[in-house]
C-alpha positions as CSV (number, residue, x, y, z in Angstrom):
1,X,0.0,0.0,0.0
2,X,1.2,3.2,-1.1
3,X,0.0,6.5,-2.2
4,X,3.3,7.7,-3.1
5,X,4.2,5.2,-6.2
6,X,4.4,7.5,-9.4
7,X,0.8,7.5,-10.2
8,X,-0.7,9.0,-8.1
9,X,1.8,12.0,-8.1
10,X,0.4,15.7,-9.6
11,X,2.2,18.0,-12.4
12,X,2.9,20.6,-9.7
13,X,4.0,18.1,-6.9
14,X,1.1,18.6,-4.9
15,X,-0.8,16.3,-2.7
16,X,-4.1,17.9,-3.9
17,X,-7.0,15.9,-5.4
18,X,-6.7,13.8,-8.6
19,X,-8.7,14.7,-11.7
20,X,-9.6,11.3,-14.0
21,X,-11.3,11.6,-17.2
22,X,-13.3,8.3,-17.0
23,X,-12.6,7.1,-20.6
24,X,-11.3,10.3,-21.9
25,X,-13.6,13.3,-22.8
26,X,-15.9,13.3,-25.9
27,X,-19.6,15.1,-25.2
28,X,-20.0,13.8,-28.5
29,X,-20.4,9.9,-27.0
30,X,-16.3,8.8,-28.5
31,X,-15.5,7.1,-26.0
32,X,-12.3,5.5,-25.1
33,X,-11.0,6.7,-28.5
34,X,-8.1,8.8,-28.9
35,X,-9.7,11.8,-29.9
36,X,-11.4,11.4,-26.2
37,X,-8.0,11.1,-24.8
38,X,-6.6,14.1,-26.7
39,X,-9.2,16.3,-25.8
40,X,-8.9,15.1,-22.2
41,X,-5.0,15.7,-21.7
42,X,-5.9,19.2,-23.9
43,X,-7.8,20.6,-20.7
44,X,-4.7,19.7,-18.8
45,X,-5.6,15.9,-17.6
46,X,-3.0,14.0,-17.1
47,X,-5.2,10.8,-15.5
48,X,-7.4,8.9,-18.1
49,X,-9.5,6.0,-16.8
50,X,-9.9,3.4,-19.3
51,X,-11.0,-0.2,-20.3
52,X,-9.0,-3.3,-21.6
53,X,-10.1,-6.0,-23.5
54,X,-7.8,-8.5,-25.9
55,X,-9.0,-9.7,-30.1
56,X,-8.7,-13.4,-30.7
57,X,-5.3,-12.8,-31.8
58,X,-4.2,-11.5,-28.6
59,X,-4.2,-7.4,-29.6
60,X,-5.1,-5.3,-26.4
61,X,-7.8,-2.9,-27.3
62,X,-9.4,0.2,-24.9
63,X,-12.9,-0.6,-24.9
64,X,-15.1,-1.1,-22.5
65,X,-18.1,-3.3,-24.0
66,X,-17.2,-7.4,-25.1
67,X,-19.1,-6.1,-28.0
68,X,-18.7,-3.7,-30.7
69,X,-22.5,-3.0,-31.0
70,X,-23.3,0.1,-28.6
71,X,-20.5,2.4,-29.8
72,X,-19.2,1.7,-33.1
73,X,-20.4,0.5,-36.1
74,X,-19.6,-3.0,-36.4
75,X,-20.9,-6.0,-34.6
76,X,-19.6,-8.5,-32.6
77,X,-17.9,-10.1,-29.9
78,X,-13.8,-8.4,-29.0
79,X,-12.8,-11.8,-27.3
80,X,-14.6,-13.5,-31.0
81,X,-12.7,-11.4,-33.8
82,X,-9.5,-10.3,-34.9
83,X,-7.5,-7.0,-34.4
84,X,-7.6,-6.7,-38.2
85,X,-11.7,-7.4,-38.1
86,X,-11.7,-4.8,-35.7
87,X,-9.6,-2.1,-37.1
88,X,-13.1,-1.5,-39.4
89,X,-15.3,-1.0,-36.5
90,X,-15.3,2.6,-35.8
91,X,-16.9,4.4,-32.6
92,X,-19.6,6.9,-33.7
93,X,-19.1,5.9,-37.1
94,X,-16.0,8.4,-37.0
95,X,-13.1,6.7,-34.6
96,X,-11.0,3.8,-34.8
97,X,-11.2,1.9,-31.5
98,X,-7.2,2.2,-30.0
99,X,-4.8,0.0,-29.1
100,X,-3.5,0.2,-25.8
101,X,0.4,-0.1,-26.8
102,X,-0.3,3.0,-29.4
103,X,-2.0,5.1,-26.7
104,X,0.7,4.4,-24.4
105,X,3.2,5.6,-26.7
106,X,1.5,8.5,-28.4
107,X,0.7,10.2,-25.2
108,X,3.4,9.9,-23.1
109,X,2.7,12.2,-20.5
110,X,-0.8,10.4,-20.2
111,X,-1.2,8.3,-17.1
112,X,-3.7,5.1,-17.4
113,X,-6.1,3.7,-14.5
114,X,-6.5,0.4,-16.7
115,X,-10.1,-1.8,-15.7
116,X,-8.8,-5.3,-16.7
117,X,-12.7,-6.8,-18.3
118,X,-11.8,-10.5,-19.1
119,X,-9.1,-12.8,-18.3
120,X,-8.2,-13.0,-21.6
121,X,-6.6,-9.2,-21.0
122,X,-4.8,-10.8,-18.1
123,X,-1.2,-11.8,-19.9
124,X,-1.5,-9.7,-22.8
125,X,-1.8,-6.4,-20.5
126,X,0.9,-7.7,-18.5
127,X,3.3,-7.9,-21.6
128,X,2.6,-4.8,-23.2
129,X,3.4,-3.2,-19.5
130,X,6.9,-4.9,-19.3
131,X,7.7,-4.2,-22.8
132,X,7.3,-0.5,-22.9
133,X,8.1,-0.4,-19.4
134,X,5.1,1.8,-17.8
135,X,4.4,0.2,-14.4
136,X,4.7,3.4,-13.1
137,X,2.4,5.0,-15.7
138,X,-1.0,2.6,-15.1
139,X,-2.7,1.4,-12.1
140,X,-4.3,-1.6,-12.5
141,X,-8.0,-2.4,-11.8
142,X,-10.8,-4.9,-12.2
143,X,-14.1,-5.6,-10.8
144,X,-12.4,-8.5,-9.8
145,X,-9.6,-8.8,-7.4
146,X,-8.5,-12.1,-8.7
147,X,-8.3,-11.2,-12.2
148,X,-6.2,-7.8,-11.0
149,X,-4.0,-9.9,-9.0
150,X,-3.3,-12.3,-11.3
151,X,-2.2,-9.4,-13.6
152,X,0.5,-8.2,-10.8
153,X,2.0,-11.4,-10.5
154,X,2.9,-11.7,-14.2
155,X,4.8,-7.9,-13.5
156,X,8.3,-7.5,-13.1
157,X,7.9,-3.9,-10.8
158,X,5.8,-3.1,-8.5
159,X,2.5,-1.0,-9.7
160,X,-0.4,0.5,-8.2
161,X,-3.3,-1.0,-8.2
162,X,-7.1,-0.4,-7.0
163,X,-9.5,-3.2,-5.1
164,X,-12.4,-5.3,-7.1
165,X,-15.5,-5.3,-6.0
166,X,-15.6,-7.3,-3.2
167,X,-12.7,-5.8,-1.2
168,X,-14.2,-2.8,-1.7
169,X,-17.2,-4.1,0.1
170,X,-15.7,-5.6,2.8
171,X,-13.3,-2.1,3.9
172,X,-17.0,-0.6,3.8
173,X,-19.2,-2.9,5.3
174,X,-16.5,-4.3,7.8
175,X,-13.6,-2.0,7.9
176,X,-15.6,-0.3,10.6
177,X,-15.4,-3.3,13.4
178,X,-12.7,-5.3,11.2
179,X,-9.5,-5.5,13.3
180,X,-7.1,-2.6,11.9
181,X,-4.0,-5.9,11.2
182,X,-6.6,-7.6,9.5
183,X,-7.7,-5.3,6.8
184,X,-3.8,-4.5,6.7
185,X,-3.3,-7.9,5.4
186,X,-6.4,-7.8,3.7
187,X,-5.4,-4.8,1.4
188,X,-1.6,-5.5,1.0
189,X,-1.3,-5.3,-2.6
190,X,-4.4,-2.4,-2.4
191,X,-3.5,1.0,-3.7
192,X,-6.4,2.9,-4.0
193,X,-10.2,2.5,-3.3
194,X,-12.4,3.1,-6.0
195,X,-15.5,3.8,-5.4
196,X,-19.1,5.7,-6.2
197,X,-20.2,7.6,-3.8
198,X,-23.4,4.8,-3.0
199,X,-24.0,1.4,-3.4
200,X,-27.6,1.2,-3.4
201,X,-29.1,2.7,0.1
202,X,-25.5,2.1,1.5
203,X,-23.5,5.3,1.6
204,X,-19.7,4.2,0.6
205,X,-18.0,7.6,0.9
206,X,-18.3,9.3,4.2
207,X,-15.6,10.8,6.4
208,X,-15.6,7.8,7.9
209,X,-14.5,5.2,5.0
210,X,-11.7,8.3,3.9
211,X,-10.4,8.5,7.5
212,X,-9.9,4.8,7.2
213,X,-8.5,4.7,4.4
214,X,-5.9,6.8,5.2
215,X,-4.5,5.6,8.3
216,X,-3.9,2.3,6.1
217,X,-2.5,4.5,3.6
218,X,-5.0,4.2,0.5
219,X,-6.2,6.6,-1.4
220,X,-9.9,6.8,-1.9
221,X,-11.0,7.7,-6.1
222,X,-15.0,8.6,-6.6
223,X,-16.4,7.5,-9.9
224,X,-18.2,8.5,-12.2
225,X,-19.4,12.4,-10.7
226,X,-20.4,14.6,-13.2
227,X,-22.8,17.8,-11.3
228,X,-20.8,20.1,-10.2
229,X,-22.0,20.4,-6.8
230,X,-21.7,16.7,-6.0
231,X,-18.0,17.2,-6.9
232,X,-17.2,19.8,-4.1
233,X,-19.0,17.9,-1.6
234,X,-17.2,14.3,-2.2
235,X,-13.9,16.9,-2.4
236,X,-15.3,18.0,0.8
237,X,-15.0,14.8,2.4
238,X,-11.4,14.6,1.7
239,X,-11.2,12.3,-0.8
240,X,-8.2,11.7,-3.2
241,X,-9.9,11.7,-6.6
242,X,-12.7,12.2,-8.7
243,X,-13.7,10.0,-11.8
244,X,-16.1,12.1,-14.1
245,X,-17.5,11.9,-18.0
246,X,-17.5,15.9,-17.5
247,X,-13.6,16.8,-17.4
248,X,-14.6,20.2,-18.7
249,X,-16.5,20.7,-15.6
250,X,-14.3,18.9,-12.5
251,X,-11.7,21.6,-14.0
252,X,-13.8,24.2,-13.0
253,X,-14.5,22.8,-9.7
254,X,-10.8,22.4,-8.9
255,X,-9.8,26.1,-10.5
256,X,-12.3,27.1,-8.3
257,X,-11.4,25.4,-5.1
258,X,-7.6,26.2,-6.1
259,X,-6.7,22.7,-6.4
260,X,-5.9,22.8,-10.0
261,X,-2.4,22.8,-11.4
């Protein structure tokens, strides 16, 4: 556990609130494409949360369906066709769907919170991380803490990471009367906590859960805010990040709070 790897540092140094651009920013609905990305690290992001997901031929792709249906317009299953297949498909009708190695690449200064969707991403990720050497440019993250772990295990450095689903749970539902050693040992590969604001009835994010959190020395990320005045009141609670669709307007909220760079 440690909020200090690489990833989580700022531009300016400063231990100020994140700002993630949950799969770039396109209010035109492009998704995960470059163009999103661009526009994203244009407004002066330098964190873009993203999706993974590998062809049949073993090609990482940023995407976050299995299938090409809701956002582009081809059809079909990722996991079922090729990279070439795929390279048709475009999102919108106007955007090639990226590859992770050429996004990594041609946007250096970008940093990547990567959500790992199938186990078929699990080596391929891995490889493409150890290649180009990023470990300190992506956090890793999955719905499923197996899946993430197993990812971590095939990595050479060590990389921050966020929990799945069910560690987040737990830290909310049990951290509370959980023995402090126990969710130490529970979380020892835990980075981050990312989480929305409620599950259900159940409110997640409360001064509470962020106190927590720190003592044990994890960050806690908010996804996906996108009103304004939800924004300053999770920032209010002290939390470490915000995940929004609406980059344009978390920049506002942070210029205005002075905890932009």
């Amino acid at each position: 556990m440690s909020p200090y790897l690489p990833f989580f540092s700022r531009p300016d140094g400063q231990s100020a609130p994140l700002a993630f651009a949950h799969r770039g920013f396109s209010p035109d609905g492009l998704e995960n494409s470059a163009a999103a990305f661009r526009a994203a690290l244009e407004l002066g992001f330098t964190h873009l949360e993203t999706d993974a997901r590998t062809t049949a031929d073993g090609v990482v792709l940023l995407f976050h369906d299995d299938t090409l249906d809701r956002v582009t317009d081809g059809h079909g299953q990722i996991s079922s066709l090729t990279a070439a297949e795929i390279a048709k498909a475009r999102i919108g009708g106007r955007e090639a769907i990226p590859l992770l190695s050429d996004i990594l690449t041609g946007f250096p200064e970008a940093r990547l919170n990567i959500d790992v969707k199938d186990w078929g991403t699990v080596k391929a990720l891995a490889g493409i991380i150890e290649r180009l050497d990023a470990h300190d440019r992506v956090l890793i993250a999955s719905f499923s803490d197996r899946r993430r772990r197993a990812v971590l295990r095939l990595l050479t450095r060590r990389t921050a990471s966020s929990a799945g689903i069910v560690y987040n749970a737990l830290f909310a539902v049990l951290g509370p009367v959980m023995p402090e050693r126990w969710l130490r040992k529970m979380m020892h590969d835990v980075d981050a906590l990312q989480v929305p604001v409620r599950y259900g009835p159940v409110q997640v994010v409360t001064p509470g859960f962020v106190r927590r959190a720190r003592r044990l020395g994890l960050q806690v990320h908010v996804w996906t805010i996108n009103d304004p005045a939800e924004m300053a009141r999770v920032l209010n609670v002290g939390v470490d990040g915000l995940v929004t669709d609406r980059a344009d307007l978390l920049k506002s909220v942070l210029q205005g709070r002075g905890q932009w760079w």
